[in-house]
C-alpha positions in Angstrom: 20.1 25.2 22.7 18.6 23.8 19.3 15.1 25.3 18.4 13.1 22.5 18.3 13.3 19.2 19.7 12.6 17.0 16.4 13.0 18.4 12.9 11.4 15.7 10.0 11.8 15.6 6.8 8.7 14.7 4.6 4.9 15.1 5.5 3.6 11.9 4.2 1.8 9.6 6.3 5.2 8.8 8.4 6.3 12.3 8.8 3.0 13.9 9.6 1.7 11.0 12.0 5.3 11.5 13.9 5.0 15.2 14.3 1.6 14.7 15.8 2.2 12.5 18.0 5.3 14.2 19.3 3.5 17.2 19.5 1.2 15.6 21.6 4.3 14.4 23.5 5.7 18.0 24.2 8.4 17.9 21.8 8.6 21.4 19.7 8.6 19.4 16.5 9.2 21.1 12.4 8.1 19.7 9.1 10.2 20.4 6.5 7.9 19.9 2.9 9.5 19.9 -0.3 6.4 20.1 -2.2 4.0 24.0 -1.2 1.0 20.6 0.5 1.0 18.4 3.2 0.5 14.5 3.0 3.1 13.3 0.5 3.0 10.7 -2.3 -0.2 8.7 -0.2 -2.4 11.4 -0.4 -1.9 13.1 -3.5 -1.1 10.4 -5.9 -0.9 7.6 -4.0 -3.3 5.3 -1.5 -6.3 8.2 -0.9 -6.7 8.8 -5.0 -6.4 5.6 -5.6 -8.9 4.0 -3.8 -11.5 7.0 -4.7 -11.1 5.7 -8.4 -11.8 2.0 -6.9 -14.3 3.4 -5.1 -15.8 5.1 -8.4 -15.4 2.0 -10.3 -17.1 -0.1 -7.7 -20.2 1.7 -8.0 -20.3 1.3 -11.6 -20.1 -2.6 -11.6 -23.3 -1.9 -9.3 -25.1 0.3 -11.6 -24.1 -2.2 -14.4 -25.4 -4.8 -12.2 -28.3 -2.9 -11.1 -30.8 -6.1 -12.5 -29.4 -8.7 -9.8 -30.7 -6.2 -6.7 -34.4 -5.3 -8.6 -33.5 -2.1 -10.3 -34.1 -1.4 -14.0 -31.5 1.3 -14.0 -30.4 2.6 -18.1 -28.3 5.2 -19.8 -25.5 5.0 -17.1 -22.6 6.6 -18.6 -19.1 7.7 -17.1 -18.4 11.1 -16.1 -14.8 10.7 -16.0 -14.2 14.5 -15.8 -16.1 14.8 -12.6 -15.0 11.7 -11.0 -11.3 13.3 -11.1 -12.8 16.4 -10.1 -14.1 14.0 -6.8 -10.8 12.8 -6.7 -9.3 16.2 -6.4 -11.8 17.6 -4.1 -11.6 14.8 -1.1 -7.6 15.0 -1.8 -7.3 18.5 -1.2 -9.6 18.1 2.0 -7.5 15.9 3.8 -4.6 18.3 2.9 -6.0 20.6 4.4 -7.1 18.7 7.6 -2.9 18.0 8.3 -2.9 21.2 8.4 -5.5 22.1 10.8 -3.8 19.2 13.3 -0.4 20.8 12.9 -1.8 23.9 14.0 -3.8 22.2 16.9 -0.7 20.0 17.7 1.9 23.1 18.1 3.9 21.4 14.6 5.6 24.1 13.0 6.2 23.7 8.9 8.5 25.0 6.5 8.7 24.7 2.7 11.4 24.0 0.8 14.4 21.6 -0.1 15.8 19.8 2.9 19.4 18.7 3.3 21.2 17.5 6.5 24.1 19.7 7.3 25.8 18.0 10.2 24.3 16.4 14.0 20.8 18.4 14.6 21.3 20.7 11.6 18.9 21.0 8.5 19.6 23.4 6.2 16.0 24.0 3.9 16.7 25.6 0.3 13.6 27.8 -1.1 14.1 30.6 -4.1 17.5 30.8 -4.0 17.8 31.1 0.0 18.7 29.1 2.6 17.9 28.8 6.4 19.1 26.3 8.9 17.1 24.2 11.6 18.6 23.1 14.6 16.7 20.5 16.3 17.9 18.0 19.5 16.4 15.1 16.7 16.1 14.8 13.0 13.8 12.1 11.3 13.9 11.5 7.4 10.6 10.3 6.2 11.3 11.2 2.8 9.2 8.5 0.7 9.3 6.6 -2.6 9.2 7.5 -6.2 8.0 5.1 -9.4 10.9 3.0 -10.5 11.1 1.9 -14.0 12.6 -0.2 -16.3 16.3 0.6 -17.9 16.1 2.9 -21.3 12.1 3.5 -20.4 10.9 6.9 -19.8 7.4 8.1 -18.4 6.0 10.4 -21.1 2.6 10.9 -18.5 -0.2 10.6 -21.4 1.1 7.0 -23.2 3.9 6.0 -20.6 2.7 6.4 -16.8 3.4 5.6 -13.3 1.3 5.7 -10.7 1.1 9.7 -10.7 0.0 9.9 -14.0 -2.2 7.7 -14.2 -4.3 9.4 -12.1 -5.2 12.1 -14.3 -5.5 10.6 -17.8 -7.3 13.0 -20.0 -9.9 10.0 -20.6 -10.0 6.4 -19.9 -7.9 4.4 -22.5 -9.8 1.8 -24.5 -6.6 -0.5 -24.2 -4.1 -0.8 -21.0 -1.2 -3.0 -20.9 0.2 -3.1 -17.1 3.6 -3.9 -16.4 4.0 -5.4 -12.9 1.5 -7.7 -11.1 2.3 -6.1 -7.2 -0.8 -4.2 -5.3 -0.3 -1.2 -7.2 -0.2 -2.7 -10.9 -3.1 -5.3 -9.9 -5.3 -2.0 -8.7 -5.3 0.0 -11.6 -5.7 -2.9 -13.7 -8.9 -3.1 -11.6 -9.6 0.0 -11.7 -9.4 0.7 -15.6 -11.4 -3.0 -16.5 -14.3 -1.8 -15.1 -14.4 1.3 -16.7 -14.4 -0.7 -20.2 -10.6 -0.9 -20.8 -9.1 -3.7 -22.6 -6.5 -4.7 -19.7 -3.5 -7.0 -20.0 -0.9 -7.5 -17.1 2.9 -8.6 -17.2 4.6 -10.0 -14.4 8.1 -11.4 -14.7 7.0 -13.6 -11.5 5.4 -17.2 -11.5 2.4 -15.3 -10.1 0.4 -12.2 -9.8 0.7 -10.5 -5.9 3.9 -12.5 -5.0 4.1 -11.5 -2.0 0.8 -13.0 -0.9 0.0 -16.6 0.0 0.4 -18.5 -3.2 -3.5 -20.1 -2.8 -4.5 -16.1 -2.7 -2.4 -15.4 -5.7 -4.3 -18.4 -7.3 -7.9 -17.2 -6.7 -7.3 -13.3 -8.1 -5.5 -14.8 -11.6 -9.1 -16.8 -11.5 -10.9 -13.7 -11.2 -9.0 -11.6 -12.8 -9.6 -14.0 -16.0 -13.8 -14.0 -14.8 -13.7 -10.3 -15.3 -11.7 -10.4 -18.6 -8.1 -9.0 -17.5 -5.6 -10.9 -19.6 -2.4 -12.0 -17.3 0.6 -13.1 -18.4 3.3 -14.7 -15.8 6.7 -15.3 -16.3 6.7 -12.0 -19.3 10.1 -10.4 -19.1 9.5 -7.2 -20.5 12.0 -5.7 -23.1 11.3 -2.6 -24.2 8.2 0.1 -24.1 8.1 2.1 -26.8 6.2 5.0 -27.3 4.7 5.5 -31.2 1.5 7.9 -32.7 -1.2 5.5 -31.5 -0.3 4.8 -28.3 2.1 2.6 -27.0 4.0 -1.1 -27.4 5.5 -3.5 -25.0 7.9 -5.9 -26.3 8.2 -8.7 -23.9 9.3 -12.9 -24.0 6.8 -15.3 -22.5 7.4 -18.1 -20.1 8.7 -20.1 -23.5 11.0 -17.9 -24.5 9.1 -16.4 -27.4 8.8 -13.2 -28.1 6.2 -10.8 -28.4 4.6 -7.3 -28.7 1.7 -5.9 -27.2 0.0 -2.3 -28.5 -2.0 0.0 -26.3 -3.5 3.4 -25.7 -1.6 3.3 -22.5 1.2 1.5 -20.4 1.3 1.8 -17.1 4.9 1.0 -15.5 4.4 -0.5 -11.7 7.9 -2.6 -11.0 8.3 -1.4 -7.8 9.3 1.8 -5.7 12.7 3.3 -5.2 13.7 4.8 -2.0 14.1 8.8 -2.3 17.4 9.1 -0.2 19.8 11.1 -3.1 20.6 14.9 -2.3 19.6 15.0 1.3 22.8 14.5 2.8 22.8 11.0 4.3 26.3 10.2 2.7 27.4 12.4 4.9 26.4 10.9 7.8 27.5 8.0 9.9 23.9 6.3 8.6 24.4 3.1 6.7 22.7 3.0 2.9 22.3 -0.1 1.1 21.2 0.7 -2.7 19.5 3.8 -1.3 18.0 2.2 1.6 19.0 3.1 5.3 19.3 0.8 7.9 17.8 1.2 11.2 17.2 -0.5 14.5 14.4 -1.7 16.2 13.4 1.9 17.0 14.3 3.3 13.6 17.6 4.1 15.0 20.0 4.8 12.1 23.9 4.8 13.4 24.0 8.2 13.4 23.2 9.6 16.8 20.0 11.3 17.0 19.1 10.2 13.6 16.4 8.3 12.2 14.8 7.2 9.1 11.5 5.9 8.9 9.0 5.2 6.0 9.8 4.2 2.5 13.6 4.3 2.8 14.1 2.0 5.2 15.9 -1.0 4.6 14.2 -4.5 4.7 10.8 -2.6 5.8 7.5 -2.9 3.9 7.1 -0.1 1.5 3.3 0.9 3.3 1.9 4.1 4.3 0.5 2.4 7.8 3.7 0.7 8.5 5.9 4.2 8.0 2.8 5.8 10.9 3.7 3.1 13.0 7.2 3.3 12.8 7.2 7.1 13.0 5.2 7.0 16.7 7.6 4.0 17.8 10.5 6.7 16.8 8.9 9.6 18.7 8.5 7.3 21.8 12.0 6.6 21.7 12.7 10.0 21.5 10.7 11.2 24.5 11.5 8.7 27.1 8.1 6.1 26.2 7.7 2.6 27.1 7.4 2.1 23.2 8.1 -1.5 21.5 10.5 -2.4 18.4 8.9 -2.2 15.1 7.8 -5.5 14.1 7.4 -6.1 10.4 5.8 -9.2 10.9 2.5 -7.5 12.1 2.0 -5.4 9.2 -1.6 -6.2 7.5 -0.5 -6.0 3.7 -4.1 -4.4 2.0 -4.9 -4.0 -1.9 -7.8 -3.1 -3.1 -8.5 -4.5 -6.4 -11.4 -6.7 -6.9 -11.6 -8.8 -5.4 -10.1 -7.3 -2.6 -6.9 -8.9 -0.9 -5.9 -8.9 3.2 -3.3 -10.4 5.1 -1.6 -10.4 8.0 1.6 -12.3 9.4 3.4 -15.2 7.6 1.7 -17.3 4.4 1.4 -21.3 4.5 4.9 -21.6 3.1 7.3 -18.9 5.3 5.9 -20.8 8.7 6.8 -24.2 6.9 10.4 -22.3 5.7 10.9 -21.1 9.3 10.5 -24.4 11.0 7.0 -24.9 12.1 4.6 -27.5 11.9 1.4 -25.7 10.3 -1.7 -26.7 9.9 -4.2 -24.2 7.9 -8.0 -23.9 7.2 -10.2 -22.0 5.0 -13.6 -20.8 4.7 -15.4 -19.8 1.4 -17.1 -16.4 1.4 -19.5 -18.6 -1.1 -21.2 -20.0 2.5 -21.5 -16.6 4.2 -24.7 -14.9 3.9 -23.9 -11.6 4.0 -21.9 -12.0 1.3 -24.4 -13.2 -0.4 -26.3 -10.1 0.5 -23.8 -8.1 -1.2 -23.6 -9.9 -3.9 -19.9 -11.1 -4.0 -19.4 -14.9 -3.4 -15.8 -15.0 -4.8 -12.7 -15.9 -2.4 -11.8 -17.0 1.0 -10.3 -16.9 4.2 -7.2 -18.8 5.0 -5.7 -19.2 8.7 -2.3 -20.8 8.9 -1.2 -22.0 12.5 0.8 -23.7 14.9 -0.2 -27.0 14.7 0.2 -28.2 18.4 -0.8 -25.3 20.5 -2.6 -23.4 17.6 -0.9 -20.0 17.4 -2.1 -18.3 14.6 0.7 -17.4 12.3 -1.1 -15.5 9.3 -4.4 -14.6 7.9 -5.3 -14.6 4.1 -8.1 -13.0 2.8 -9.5 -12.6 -0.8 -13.6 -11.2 -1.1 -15.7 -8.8 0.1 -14.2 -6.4 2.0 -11.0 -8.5 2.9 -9.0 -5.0 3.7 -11.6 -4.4 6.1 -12.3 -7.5 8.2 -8.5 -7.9 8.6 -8.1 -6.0 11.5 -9.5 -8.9 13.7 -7.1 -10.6 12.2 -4.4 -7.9 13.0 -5.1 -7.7 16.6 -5.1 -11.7 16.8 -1.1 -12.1 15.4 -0.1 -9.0 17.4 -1.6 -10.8 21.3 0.1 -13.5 19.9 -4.0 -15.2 20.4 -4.6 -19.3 19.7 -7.1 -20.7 17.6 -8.9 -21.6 21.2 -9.0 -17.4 21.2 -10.3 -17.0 17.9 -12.2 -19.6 18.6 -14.9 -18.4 20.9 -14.6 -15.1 19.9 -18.5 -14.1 19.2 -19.3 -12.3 15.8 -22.3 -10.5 15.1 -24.4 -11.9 12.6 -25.0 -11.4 9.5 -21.9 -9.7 8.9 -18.7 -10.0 6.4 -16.5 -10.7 9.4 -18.4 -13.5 11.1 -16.5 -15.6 8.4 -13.5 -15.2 10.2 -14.8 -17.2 13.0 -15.7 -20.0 10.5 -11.7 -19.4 9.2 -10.4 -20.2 12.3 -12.5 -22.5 13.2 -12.4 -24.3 9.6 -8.5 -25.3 11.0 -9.9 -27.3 13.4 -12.1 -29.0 11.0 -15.2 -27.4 12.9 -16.3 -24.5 10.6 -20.5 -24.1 11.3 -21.6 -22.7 7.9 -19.3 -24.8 5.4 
């Protein structure tokens, strides 16, 4: 008999969240890590140092606000060296606490290389020396790496990813960012309000194309508020790296071309799926480009195989959607009444400011797929608490059914939009009615009330706008 029931490889927020919920399931379950720390790419240089820098930055724009609230606060300067040092600290901590839960779950880990070696075998390389895991299940939850453009390499000090930038040596006076998706838009962000001189190119009509195109709208406006340059439609040609810094060559929306100079570029096009020199070719598992294809229950067509996370093909590239899909996969695996993953109930978070939040299908999908929408929205310029806090930029927008009023998608853009989603979240997933939403009572004076005026605001019966 195999040693263990379930043998995963990766730790990040898909592999970890599986082995804890099927240790708490009674499966004998083994993490195999390439890296000598628990948590993968969103904990280390990822979502959790990420938004600690937001975070950092945040409080900052307050100080520098101070005046507006009734303080007389001077002489604020950045401590850049002890904000990474913060950084590091809360990093390492939540390392650590995977590995208090593995120990309280009954997970078992092992470092090291991990490559599949035929059904229920892993073989994991360390020094020179090899051991093989037998297990009843294997799960690859292997992650993403940085992709970047054709003939550009990251240097880590002039040209960065997402790792690097992390851990600049100081803040650049000049950033040109390459890629307008959640993680290019967040360090742009990030970097502004720390005094940078920011410029973004995206090779899209728009900045977050993935969001609703009204949301996508109002961040270019406040983006251009706060003084980050944008430029749409900017097909980037080279990045070059030179004594000063760094250039971008690039042709606008016209055709023209032109160059950029900067102390730093970052490179955020996207995320490649880290399938090579695990084995998969070998299996009966079906790659696309590097991606695997799975069912329903992240079922690849190898029996007994999965894939969750990153890799997987046609699935958003988010640490909360690879948790979710790991515990529907451990459910399968030990006999649960679990349901099929459902993309379409993945909130989509990024938290630049303003912040951005949604949920389900934009305006234009539900039209695309057949349905006859109707949508509302609700400035957070008429709720008070916003006011309170002192950031009236943004809305909510509620696109649903038009007859029977299901609510189709959510899209936020404002105060704490990653936050107040989760009503929203829970709503799409009960498959709930504007009638639902509706008289759903929200304390007052909060942030979220204004998602009752959002759903109410499709009805034409918003209270406080």
């Amino acid at each position: 008999m195999p040693k263990y029931d379930l043998a995963i490889l990766g730790s990040g927020p898909g592999g970890y969240v599986a082995a804890i919920r099927a240790g708490q399931w009674g499966l004998k379950t083994v993490v195999i890590e390439k890296d000598p720390f628990l948590g993968g790419t969103c904990l280390h240089v990822g979502c959790i140092p990420t938004k600690v820098l937001l975070h950092h930055a945040e409080l900052y724009e307050n100080f520098l606000n101070a005046k507006e609230f009734g303080f007389e606060v001077k002489g604020v300067s950045v401590n850049w060296g002890a904000m990474l040092d913060r950084k590091n600290k809360i990093v390492n901590k939540h390392a650590k606490g995977i590995e208090y839960l593995f120990r309280k779950n009954k997970v078992e880990s092992l470092q090291g290389w991990g490559t599949l070696a035929g059904p229920g075998r892993v073989n994991v390389e360390k020094d020179g020396k090899t051991q093989t895991v037998e297990a009843r299940y294997v799960m690859v939850a292997t992650g993403s790496g940085a992709r970047t453009l054709e003939g550009v390499a990251f240097d880590g000090k002039r040209i960065v990813s997402n790792r690097e930038i992390l851990d600049l040596a100081e803040i650049p006076k000049s950033l040109v960012v390459v890629g307008a998706g959640a993680v290019g838009v967040e360090f742009a962000s990030i970097y502004r309000s720390f005094g940078a001189d920011v410029t973004i190119l995206e090779m899209l009509p728009r900045a977050v194309p993935l969001e609703d195109a009204e949301i996508s709208a109002e961040l270019e406006k406040a983006f251009r508020k706060r003084g980050i340059k944008m430029q749409t439609q900017a097909v980037v040609e080279s990045v070059k790296k030179d004594s000063k810094g760094a250039s971008v060559t690039f042709r606008d929306k016209n055709g023209k071309s032109d160059t950029l100079a900067a102390d730093c570029v970052l490179v955020a096009v996207g995320r490649k799926p880290m399938t090579e020199k695990i084995g998969l070719e070998k299996t009966r598992a079906k790659l696309e480009r590097g991606f695997v294809h799975t069912n329903g229950f992240m079922e690849t067509s190898e029996p007994g195989l999965y894939a969750i996370g990153d890799i997987v093909a046609g699935m958003p590239q988010l640490a909360h959607a690879a948790s979710m899909e790991g515990i529907i996969a451990v459910g399968k695996m030990a006999g649960k009444d679990v349901p099929e993953f459902d993309r379409r109930r993945v909130p989509n978070c990024t938290y630049c400011e303003p912040q951005i939040g949604s949920i389900g299908w934009t305006e234009q999908q539900a039209r695309d797929a057949g349905y006859a929408v109707k949508t509302g929205k609700f400035p957070f310029s008429a709720n008070s608490k916003a006011s309170i806090l002192g950031h009236h930029e943004g809305f909510i927008k509620v696109v649903a059914e038009e007859k029977y009023g299901e609510v189709l998608g959510v899209h936020a853009i404002g105060p704490l939009a990653t936050e107040i989603l989760s009503e929203a979240v829970a709503a799409t997933g009960l498959e709930a009615t504007l009638d639902d939403m509706m008289f759903t009572v929200h304390a007052h004076p909060t942030v979220s009330e204004a998602m009752g005026d959002a759903f109410n605001s499709v009805r034409g019966l918003a209270i406080n706008f």
